[in-house]
N, C-alpha and C positions, 0 to 999 in steps of 0.2 A: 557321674555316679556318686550317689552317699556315703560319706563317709562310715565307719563300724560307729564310729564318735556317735555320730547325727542320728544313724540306726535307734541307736542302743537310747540316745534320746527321745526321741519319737518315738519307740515301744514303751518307754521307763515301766509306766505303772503296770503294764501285761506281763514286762520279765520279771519286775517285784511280786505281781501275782503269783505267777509260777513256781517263785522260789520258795515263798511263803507255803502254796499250796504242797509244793514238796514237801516239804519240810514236814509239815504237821502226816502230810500223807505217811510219810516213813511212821513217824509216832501212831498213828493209828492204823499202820499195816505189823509193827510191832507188837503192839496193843491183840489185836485180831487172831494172831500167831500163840501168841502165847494163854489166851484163852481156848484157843482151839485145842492146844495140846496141854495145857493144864486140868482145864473143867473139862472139857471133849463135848462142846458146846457147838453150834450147827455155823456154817460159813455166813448167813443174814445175822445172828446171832452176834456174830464176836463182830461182823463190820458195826453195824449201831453203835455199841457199845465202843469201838476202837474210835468211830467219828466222832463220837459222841466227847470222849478224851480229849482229841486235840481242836473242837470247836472253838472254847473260849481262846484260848492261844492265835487260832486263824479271823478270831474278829479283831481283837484286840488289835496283829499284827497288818489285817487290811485295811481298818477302818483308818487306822493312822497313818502307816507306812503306804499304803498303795492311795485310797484313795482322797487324802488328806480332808479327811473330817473327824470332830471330836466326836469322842465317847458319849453317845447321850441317848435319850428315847426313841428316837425316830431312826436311827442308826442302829438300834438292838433289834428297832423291830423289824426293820427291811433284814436283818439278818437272819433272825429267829423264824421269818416267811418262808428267806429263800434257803436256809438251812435245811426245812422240813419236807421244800419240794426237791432239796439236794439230795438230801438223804434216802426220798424215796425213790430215787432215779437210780443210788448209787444199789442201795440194796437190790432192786431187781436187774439192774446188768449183774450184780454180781450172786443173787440165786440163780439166773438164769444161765451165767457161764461156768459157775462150780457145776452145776446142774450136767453142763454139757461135757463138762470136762471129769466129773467125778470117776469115771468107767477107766476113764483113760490114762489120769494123772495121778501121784499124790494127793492128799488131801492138800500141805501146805503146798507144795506149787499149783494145786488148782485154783486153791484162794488167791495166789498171789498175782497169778495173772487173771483172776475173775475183777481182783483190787484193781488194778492194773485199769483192766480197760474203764471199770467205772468207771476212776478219777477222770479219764480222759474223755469222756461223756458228759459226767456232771461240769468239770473244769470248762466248757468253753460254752457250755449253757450258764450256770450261776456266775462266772464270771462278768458274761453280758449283759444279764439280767441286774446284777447288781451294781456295775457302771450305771446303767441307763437309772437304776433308782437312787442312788447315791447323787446323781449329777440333780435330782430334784430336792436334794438337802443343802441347805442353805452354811 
């Protein structure tokens, strides 16, 4: 059996993903909340704008930290690609679960778990999506 050591080797760059992708995710479900209950701005509304915060932060910290390539054109752009098909993925799981959960929930707990499931939709799609194109940058 593998060691946790060897594990945790063998995963590196998917657990550094996740941690990153936390990370910013908190920042931009932060972000989200507080436009919702400030401006009283709609749930697709405050996520764009919440993602939209902690983007440069999440390229900066993959392109380096996860999948060791520098900062440069070809790198911005597979980002800014898969950013926009992220983005669009996240926002409709998450009009479609505040949607579901509006009657039922809070407004802030519906977003939070409308957020919720996004990330974990878009997270194991753009994550794959941008190994496989990251691994065609030299």
């Amino acid at each position: 059996m593998e060691s946790i050591i060897n594990i945790i080797e063998k995963y590196r760059k998917a657990l550094s993903y996740i941690v990153v992708s936390m990370s910013t995710a908190v920042l931009e479900t932060i972000v989200g909340l507080l436009l919702i209950n400030i401006f009283d701005v709609n749930e697709v509304v405050a996520n764009t704008v919440g993602v939209c915060v902690g983007t440069l932060l999440h390229y900066i910290l993959i392109t380096g930290k996860v999948f060791d390539k520098k900062v440069g054109y070809k790198t911005i752009f597979i980002y800014v690609l898969t950013f926009f098909i992220g983005l669009a993925i996240q926002d409709a799981v998450v009009g479609l679960v505040s949607a579901l959960l509006k009657n039922v929930l809070d407004v802030n707990l519906s977003y939070i778990i409308s957020k919720f499931c996004s990330l974990a939709v878009s997270f194991v799609l753009m994550y794959n999506v941008r190994k496989f194109l990251y691994s065609k940058v030299d």
